[in-house]
C-alpha positions as CSV (number, residue, x, y, z in Angstrom):
1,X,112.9,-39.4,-151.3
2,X,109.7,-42.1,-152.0
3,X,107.0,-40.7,-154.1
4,X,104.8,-40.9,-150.9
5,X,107.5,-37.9,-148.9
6,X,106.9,-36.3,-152.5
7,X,103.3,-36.2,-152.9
8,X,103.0,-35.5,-148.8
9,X,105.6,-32.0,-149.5
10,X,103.2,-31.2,-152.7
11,X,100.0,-31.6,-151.5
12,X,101.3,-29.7,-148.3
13,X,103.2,-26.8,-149.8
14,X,99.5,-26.7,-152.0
15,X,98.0,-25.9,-148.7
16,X,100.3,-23.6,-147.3
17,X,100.4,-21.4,-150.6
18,X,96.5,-21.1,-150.2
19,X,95.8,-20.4,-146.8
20,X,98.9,-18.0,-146.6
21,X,97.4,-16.4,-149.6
22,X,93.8,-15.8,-148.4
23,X,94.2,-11.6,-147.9
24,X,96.0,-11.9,-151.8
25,X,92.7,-13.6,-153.0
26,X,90.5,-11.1,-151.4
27,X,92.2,-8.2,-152.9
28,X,92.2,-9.2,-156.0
29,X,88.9,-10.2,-156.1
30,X,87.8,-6.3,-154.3
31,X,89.6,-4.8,-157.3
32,X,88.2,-7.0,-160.3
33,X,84.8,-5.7,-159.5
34,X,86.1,-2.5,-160.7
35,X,87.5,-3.6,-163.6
36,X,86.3,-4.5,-166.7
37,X,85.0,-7.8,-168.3
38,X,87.8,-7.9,-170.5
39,X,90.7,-6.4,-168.4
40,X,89.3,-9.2,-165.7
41,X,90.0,-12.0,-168.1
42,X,93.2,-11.6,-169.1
43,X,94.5,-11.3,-165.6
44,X,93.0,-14.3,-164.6
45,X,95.0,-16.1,-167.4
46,X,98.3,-14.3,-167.8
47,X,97.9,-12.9,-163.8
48,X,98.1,-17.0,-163.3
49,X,101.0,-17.7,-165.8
50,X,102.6,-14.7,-164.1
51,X,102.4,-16.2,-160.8
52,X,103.2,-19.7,-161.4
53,X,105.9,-19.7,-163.6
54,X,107.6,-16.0,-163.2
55,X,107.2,-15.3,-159.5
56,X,106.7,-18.5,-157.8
57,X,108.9,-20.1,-160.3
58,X,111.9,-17.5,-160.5
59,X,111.9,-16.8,-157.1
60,X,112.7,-19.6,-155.0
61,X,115.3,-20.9,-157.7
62,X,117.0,-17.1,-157.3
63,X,116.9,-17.9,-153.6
64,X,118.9,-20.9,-154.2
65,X,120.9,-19.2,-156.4
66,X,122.3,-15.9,-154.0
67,X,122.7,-18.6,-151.3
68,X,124.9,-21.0,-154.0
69,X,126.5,-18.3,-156.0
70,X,129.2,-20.8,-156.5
71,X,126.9,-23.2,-158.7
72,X,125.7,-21.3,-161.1
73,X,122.1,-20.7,-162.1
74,X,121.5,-23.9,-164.1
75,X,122.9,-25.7,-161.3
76,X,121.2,-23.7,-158.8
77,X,117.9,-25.3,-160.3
78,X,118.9,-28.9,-160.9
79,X,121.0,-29.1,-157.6
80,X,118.2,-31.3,-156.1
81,X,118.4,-34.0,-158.9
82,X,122.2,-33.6,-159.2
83,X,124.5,-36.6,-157.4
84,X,127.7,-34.6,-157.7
85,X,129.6,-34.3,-154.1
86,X,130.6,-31.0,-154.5
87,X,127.3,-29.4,-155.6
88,X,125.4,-31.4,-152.7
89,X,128.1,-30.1,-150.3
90,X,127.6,-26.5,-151.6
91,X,123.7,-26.9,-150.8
92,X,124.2,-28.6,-147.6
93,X,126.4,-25.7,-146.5
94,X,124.0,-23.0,-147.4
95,X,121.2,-24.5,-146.0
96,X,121.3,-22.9,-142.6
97,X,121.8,-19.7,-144.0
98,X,118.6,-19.8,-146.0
99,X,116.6,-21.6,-143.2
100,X,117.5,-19.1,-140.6
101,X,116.7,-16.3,-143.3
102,X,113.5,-17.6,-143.6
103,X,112.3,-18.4,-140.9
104,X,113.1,-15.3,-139.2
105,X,110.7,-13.8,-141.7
106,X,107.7,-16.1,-141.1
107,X,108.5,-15.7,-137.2
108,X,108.4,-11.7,-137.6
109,X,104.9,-12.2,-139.6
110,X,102.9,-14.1,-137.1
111,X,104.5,-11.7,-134.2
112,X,103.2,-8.7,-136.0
113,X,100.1,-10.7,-136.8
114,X,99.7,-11.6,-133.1
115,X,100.3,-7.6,-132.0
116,X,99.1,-5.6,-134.3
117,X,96.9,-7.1,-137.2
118,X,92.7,-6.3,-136.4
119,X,92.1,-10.3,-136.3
120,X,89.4,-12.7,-135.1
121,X,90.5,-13.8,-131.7
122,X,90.4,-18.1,-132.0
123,X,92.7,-18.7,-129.2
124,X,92.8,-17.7,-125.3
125,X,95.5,-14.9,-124.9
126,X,95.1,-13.1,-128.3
127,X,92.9,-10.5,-127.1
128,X,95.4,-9.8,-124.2
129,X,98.0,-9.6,-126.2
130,X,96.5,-7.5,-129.4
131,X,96.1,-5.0,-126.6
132,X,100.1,-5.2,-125.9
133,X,101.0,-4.1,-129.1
134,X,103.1,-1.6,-128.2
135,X,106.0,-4.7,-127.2
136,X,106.0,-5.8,-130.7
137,X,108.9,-4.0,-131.6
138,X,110.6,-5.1,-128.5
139,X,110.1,-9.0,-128.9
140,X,111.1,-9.2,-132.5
141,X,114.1,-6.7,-131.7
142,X,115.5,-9.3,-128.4
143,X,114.5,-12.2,-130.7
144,X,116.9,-11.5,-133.5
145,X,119.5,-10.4,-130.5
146,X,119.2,-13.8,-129.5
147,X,119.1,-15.8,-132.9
148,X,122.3,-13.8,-134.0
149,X,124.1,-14.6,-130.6
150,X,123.9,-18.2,-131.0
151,X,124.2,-18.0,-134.8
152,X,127.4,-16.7,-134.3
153,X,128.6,-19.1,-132.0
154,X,127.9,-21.8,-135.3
155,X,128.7,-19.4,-138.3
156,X,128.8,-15.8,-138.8
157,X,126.9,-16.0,-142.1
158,X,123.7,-17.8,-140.4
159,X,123.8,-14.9,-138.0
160,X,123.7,-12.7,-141.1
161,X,121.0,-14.7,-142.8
162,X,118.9,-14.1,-139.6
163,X,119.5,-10.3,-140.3
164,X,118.7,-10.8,-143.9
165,X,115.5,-12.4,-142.8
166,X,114.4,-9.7,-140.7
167,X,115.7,-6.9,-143.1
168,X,113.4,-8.8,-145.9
169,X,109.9,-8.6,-143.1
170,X,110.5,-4.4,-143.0
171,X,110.8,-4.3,-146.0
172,X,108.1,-6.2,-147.4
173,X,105.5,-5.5,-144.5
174,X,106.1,-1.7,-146.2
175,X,105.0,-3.0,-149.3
176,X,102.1,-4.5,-147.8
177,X,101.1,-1.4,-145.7
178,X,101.3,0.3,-148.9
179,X,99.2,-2.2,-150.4
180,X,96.3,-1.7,-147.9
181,X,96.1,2.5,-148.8
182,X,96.6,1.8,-152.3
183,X,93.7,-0.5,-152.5
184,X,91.5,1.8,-150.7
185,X,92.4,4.5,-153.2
186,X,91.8,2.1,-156.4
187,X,87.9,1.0,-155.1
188,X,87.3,4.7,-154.0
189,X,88.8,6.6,-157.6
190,X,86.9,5.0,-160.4
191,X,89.7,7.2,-162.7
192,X,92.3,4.7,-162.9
193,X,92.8,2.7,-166.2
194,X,92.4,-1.0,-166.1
195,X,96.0,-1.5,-167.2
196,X,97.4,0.1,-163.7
197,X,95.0,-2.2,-161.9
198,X,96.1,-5.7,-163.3
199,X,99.9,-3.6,-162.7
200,X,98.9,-3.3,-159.0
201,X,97.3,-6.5,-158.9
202,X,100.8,-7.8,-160.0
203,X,102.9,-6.0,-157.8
204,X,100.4,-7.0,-154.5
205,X,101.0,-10.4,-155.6
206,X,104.6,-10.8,-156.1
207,X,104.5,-9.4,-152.3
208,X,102.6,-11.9,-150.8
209,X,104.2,-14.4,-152.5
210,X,107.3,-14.2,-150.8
211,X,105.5,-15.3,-147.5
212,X,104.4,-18.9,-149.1
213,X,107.7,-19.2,-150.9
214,X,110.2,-18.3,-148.3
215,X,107.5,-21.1,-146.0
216,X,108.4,-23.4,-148.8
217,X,111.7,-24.0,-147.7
218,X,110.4,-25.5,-144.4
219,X,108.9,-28.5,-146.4
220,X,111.9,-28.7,-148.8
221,X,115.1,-27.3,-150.5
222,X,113.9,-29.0,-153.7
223,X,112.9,-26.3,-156.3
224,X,111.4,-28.4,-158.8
225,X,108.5,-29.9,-155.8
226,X,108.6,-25.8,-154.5
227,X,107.4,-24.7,-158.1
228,X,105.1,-27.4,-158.6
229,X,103.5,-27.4,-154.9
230,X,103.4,-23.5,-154.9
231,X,101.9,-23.5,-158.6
232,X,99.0,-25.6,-157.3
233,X,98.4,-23.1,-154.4
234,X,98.7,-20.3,-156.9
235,X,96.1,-21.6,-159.5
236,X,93.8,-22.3,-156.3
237,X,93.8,-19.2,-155.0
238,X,92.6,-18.1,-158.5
239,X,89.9,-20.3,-158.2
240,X,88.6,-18.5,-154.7
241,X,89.2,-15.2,-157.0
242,X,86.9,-16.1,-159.5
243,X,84.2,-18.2,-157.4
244,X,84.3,-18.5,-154.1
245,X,86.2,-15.5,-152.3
246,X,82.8,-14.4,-150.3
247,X,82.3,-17.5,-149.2
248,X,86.1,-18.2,-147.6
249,X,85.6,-14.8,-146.0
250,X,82.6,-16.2,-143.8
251,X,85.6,-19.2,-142.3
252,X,86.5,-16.6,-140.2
253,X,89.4,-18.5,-138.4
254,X,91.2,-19.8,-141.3
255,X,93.7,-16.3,-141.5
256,X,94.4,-17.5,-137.7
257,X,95.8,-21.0,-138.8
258,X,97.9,-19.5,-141.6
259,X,99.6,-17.4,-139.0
260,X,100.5,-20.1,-136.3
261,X,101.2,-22.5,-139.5
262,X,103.7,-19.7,-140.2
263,X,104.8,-19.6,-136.9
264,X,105.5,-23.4,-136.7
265,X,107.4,-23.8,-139.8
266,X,109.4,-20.5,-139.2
267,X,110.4,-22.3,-136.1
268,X,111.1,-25.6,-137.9
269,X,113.8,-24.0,-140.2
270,X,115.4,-22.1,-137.3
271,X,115.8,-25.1,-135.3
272,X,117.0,-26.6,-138.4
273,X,119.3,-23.7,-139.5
274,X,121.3,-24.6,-135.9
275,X,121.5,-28.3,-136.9
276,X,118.1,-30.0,-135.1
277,X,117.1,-33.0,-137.7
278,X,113.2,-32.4,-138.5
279,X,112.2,-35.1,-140.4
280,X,110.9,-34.1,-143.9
281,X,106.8,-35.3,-142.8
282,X,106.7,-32.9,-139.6
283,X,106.0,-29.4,-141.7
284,X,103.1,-30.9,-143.6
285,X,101.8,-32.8,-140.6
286,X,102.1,-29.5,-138.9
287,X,100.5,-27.9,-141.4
288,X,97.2,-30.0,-142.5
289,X,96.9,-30.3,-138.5
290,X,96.8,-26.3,-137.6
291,X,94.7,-25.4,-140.4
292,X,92.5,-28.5,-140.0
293,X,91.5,-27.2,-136.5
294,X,91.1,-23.5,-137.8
295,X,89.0,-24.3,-140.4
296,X,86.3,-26.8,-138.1
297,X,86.5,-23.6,-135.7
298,X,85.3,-21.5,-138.5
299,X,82.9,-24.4,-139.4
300,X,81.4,-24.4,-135.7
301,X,81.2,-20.6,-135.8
302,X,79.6,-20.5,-139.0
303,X,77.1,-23.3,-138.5
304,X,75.8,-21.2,-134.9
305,X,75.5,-17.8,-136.4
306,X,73.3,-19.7,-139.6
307,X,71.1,-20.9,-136.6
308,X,70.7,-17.6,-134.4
309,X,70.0,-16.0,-138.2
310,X,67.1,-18.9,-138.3
């Protein structure tokens, strides 16, 4: 791998991890207006080492892990540096189980995204089809039909990892729904201590996390870059926290290129979970290209209401 494939993965996980985590950065900041000077401070800085190091660090090195039980956890973690055969073999081998796992999950996010999520409409066909949202179930249901028929044609255990995948949407989408009452409830009741704020404000975003870390995998199996690249993305989303959340809320488009960037690198580890060679450029090319367009869409649509507010 050169340093330039290394910096093009960082600098594009970075991006993914922030734009994926735009609805994490606007809860938080909707619940630290409720919260204290003090309380707001300290989970800004230990919310942030929290994030980086426990959940964005832990958890795609644990991913590695269940898929490479075999290795072992130190091994698990250093298997992208390591040059012995039978611990690149075991990585190789588990590959398409994770890819397919993941990218089943991203695929079921931007179809419930396209269904059923209130959204701006940026593209002909949404509006038609946020008013089908009744065949939401129905798609996702014959599309992991399909995945697992031809998984198990290749290996059983892909098949299962596109089960896995789905199994991991319901249950986080839960969490999420959750999430969205809860939230409601926390900037409604002014009773409830600062301490089971920061505790929700943990728990929200260990749940979205999972969306920009399983999306990781699309750019690389290297947990070291994933940590690093998702760390960035982390410590910027604190940033639009603290300064600039009202301002990102006015790009109006940018939730709709997170989605189809979702989309496209869901479908870039399921075509490389049944053996299609992406080359390792194409998911951050993909990436700075979808929300590149989203964003100047927001910047059009920003720049016309300012001058009909003139």
């Amino acid at each position: 791998m050169t340093i330039f494939s290394i910096i093009l993965i960082i600098v594009g996980l970075c991006l993914f991890e922030t734009i994926s985590s735009i609805d994490n950065a606007v809860i938080n900041a909707d619940v630290l207006t409720t919260m204290g000077s003090r309380a707001r401070k300290w989970f800004l800085f230990w919310g942030l080492l929290f994030a980086v190091f426990v959940v964005r660090g832990i958890l795609p090195w644990l991913i590695v892990y269940v898929a490479n039980p075999g290795l072992g956890l130190i091994e698990s973690f250093t298997a992208a540096f390591s040059s012995d055969p039978k611990v690149l073999e075991a990585v190789a081998l588990s590959a398409p189980i994770l890819l397919m796992g993941g990218g089943t999950f991203l695929i079921f996010i931007f179809f419930h995204w396209l269904f059923l999520e209130e959204k701006q409409f940026g593209l002909v066909g949404e509006k038609f089809i946020f008013s089908q949202g009744i065949w939401f179930y129905a798609i996702v249901s014959i599309l992991l039909s399909i995945l697992v028929w031809y998984a198990l044609k290749i290996n059983p255990l892909i098949a299962f990892g596109a089960v896995v995948g789905s199994t991991a949407f319901f249950i986080t989408h839960g969490f999420k729904e959750n999430a969205a009452k809860a939230e409601k409830s926390l900037l409604q009741k002014g009773s409830l201590s600062d301490i089971s704020k920061i505790l929700y404000l943990e728990v929200i975003d260990t749940t979205f996390s999972i969306d920009g870390v399983l999306g990781a995998f699309a750019f690389t199996l290297s947990v070291p870059l994933i940590i690093l690249g998702n760390g960035l993305g982390a410590f910027v989303v604190r940033e639009l926290t603290i300064k600039n959340v009202e301002k990102i809320r006015k790009y109006i488009y940018l939730k709709n290129g997170a989605m189809y960037s979702i989309l496209f690198l869901g479908c870039v580890m399921v075509f490389d979970s049944f053996g299609i060679e992406i080359p390792s450029w194409l998911s951050p090319l993909i990436t700075f290209i979808t929300v590149g367009y989203f964003f100047w869409k927001s910047k059009i649509s920003l720049n016309n209401n300012t001058e009909n507010n003139k």
